[in-house]
NUMARLO-87041 format. One record per residue (C-alpha): y, z, x; residue number from 1; residue in one letter. Coordinates in steps of 0.02 Angstrom, whole numbers, plus 50000, padded with zeros to 5 digits. Layout:
<rs>
R,Y,Z,X,NUM,A
...
</rs>
This chain:
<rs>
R,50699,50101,49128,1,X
R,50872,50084,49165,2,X
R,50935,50119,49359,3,X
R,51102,50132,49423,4,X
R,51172,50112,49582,5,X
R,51344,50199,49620,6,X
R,51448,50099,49768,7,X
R,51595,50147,49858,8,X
R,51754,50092,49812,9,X
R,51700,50173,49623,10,X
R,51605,50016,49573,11,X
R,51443,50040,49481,12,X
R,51270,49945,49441,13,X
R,51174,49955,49328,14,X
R,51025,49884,49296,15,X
R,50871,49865,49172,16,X
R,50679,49841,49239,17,X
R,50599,49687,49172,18,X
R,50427,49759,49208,19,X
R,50329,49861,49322,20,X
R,50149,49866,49445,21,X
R,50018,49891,49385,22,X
R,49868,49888,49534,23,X
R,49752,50005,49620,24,X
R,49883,50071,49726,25,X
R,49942,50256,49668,26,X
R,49987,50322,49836,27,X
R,50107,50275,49982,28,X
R,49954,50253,50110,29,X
R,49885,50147,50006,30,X
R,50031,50009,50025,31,X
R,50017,49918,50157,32,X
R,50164,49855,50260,33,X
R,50187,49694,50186,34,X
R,50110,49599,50043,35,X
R,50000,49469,50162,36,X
R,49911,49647,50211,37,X
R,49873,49687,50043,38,X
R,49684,49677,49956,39,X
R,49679,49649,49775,40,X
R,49767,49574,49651,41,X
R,49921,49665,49530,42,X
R,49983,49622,49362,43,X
R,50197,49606,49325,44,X
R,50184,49696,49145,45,X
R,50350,49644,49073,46,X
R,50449,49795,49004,47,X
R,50507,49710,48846,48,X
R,50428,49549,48764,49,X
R,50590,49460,48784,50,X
R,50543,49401,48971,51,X
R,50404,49300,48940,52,X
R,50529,49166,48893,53,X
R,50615,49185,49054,54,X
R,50450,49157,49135,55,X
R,50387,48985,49060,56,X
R,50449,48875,49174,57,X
R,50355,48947,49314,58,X
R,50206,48842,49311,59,X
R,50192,48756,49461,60,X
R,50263,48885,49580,61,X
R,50135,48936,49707,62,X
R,50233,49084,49762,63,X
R,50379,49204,49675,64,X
R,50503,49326,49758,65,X
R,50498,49503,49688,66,X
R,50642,49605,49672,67,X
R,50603,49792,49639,68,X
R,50652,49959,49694,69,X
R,50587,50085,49795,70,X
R,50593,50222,49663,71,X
R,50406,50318,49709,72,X
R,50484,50357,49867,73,X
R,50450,50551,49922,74,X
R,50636,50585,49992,75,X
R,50799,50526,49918,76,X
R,50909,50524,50110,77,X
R,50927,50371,50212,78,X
R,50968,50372,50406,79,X
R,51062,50230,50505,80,X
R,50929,50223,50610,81,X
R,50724,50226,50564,82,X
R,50542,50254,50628,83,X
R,50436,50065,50612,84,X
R,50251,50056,50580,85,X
R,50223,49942,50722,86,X
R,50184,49961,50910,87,X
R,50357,49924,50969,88,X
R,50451,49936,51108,89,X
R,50521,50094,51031,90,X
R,50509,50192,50894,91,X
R,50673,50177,50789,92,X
R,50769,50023,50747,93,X
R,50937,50022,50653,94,X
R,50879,50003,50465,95,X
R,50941,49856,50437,96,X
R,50842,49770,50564,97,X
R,50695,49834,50465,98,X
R,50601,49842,50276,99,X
R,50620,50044,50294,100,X
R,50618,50087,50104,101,X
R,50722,50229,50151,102,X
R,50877,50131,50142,103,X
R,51090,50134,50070,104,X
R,51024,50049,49920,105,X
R,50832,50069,49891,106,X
R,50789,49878,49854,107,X
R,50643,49789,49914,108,X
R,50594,49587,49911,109,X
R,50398,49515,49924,110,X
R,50353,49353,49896,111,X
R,50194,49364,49805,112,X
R,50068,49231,49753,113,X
R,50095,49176,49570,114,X
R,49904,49160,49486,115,X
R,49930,49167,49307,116,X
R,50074,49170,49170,117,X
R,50014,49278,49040,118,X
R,50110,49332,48879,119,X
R,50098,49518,48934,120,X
R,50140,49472,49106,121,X
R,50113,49378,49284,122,X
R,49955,49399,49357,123,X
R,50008,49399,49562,124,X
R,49894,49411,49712,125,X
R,49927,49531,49850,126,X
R,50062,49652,49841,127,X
R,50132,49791,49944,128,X
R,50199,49874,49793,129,X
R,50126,50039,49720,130,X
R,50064,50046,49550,131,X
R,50227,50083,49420,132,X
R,50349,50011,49535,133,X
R,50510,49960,49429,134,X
R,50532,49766,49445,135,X
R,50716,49694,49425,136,X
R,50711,49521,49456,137,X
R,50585,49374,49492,138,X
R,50629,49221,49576,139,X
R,50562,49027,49619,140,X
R,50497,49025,49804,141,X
R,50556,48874,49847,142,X
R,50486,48832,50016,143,X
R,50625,48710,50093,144,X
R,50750,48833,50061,145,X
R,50642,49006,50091,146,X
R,50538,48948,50245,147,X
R,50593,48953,50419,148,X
R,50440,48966,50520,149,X
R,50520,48917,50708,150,X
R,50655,49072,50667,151,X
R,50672,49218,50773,152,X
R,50638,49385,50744,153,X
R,50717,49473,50861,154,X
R,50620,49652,50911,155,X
R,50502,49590,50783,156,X
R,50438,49438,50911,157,X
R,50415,49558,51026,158,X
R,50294,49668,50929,159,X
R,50104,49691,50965,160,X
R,50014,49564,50861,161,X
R,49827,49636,50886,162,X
R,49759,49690,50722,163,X
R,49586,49775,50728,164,X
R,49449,49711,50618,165,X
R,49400,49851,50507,166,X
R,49191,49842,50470,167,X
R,49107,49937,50356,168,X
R,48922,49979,50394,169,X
R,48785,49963,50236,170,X
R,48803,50161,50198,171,X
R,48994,50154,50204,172,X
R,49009,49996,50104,173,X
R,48892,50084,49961,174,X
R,48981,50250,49945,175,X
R,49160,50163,49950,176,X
R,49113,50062,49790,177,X
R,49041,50204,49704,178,X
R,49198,50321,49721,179,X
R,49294,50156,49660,180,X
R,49193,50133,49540,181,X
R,49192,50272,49455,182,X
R,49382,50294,49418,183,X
R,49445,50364,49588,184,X
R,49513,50281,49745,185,X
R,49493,50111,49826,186,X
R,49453,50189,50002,187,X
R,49410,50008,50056,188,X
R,49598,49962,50045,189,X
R,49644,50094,50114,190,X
R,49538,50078,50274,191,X
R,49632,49920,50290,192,X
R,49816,49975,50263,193,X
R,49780,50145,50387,194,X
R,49669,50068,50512,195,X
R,49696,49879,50569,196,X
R,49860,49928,50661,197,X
R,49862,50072,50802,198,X
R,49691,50188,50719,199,X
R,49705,50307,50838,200,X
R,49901,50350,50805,201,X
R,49890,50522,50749,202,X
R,50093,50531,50721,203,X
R,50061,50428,50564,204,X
R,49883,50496,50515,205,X
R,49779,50623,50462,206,X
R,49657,50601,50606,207,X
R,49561,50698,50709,208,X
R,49427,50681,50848,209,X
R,49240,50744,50804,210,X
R,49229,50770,50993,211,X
R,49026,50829,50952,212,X
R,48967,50656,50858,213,X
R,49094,50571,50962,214,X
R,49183,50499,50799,215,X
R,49353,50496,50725,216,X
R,49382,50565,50552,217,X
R,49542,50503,50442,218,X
R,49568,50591,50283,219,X
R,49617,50518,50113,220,X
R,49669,50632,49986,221,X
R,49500,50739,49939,222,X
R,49391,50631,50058,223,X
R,49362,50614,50235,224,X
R,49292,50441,50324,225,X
R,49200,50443,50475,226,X
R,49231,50294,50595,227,X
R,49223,50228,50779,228,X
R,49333,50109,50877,229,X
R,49295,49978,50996,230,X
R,49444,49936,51105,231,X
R,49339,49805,51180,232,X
R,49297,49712,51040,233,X
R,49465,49761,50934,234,X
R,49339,49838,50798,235,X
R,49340,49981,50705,236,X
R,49167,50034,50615,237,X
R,49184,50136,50441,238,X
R,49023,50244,50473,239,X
R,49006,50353,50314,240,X
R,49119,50457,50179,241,X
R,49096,50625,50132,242,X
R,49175,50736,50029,243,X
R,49310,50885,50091,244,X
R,49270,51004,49972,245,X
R,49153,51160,50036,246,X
R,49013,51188,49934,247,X
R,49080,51356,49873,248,X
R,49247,51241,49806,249,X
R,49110,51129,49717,250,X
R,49053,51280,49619,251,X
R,49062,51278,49436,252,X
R,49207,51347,49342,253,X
R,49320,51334,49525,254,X
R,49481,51262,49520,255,X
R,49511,51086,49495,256,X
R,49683,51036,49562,257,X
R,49644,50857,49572,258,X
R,49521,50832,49429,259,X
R,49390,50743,49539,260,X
R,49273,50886,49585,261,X
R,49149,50798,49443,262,X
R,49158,50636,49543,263,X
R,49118,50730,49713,264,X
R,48951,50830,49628,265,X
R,48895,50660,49562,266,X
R,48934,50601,49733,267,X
R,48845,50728,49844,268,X
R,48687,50725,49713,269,X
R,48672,50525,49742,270,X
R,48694,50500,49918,271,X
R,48617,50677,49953,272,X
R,48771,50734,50068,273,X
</rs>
């Protein structure tokens, strides 16, 4: 996978993925913000056999820095200035002052945790990168040189820091391995990436308020999870899962846009939904 970057002043890049993700992670909400958020490990698959030489020498490194691009983005456009993730004091910073993948030049950095040097790859621990992401460039962490913890962060040190502790109860926990199991979605991960900062922010969610059972309900592609929140306690409580479908779109022979309605019968018949 070749990609090229055209500059102004005519100057052009060019340049040549060494490998790509490969994780659990298929979908934008299932990123989270940064790779310390992340659940999971990923594996670097190098793109050409070649770069397993170039990797030898990185026994011993704890950590790496990955250089990738954001090329599963949903929009091409960039703006000067851009909506952050975080509670903060307001809504849109000046995109350089941020990780916005929607940026000039659509690069990203993570220093990951380096696990294993294989011959087909690196095995890395937590990532915020979706599965396929094109990989340019990896790089020592060298913690001297790449570690300022007394820095400041401007509007970032001003940020919110409470994250909510995301529980799942015994029913909850049972049906989330089941649909992972089976070949579909890690809705435990995602929980985690949608719910530990700001649940209730419907601007970045597809929530709503089950005013009768006096729940909250996020969606996630052809699911829905059923959950409470505990201000008090900084807690959120993953109740149960169910499926979206009506039983009339469960019907043999219906369509099948997402090839999953299998998963949701086998589903419904086990847990008796």
């Amino acid at each position: 996978m070749n990609i090229q970057c055209d500059c102004n002043g005519g100057k052009s890049f060019t340049f040549q993925a060494i490998g790509h993700i490969r994780n659990h992670q298929h979908y934008h909400y299932d990123a989270p913000r940064q790779a310390v958020f992340a659940a999971g490990n990923a594996l670097l698959e190098w793109s050409d056999p070649v770069y397993r030489n170039c990797a030898e020498d990185l026994t011993g490194f704890d950590r790496i820095w990955l250089i990738w691009i954001f090329d599963q983005n949903k929009h091409s456009s960039w703006h000067s200035h851009v909506r952050v993730p975080v509670p903060a004091e307001k809504d849109h910073y000046s995109v350089f002052a941020t990780r916005s993948p929607y940026r000039p030049n659509p690069i990203g950095i993570s220093a990951v945790e380096l696990l294993e040097i294989r011959k087909d790859g690196l095995l890395i621990g937590a990532c915020d990168l979706l599965d396929g992401t094109a990989v340019l460039d990896v790089k020592p962490y060298i913690p001297e040189v790449d570690a300022f913890p007394q820095a400041q962060a401007g509007w970032r040190d001003r940020v919110e820091k409470r994250l909510y502790n995301v529980e799942f109860s015994p029913q909850a926990a049972g049906e989330s391995r089941f649909i992972c199991e089976n070949g579909a979605l890690d809705i435990a991960n995602f929980c985690q990436v949608q719910l530990q900062h700001r649940p209730l922010d419907k601007s970045r969610k597809r929530l709503k308020f089950d005013g009768e059972n006096n729940l909250w309900v996020i969606h996630y592609r052809t699911w829905k999870i059923l959950f409470t929140v505990n201000e008090d306690n900084v807690q959120v409580n993953i109740l149960k899962i169910l499926s979206n479908y009506t039983a009339e779109e469960l019907l043999p022979g219906t369509p099948d846009k997402y090839q999953d309605k299998e998963l949701h019968r086998a589903f419904i018949k086990r847990y008796n939904k």
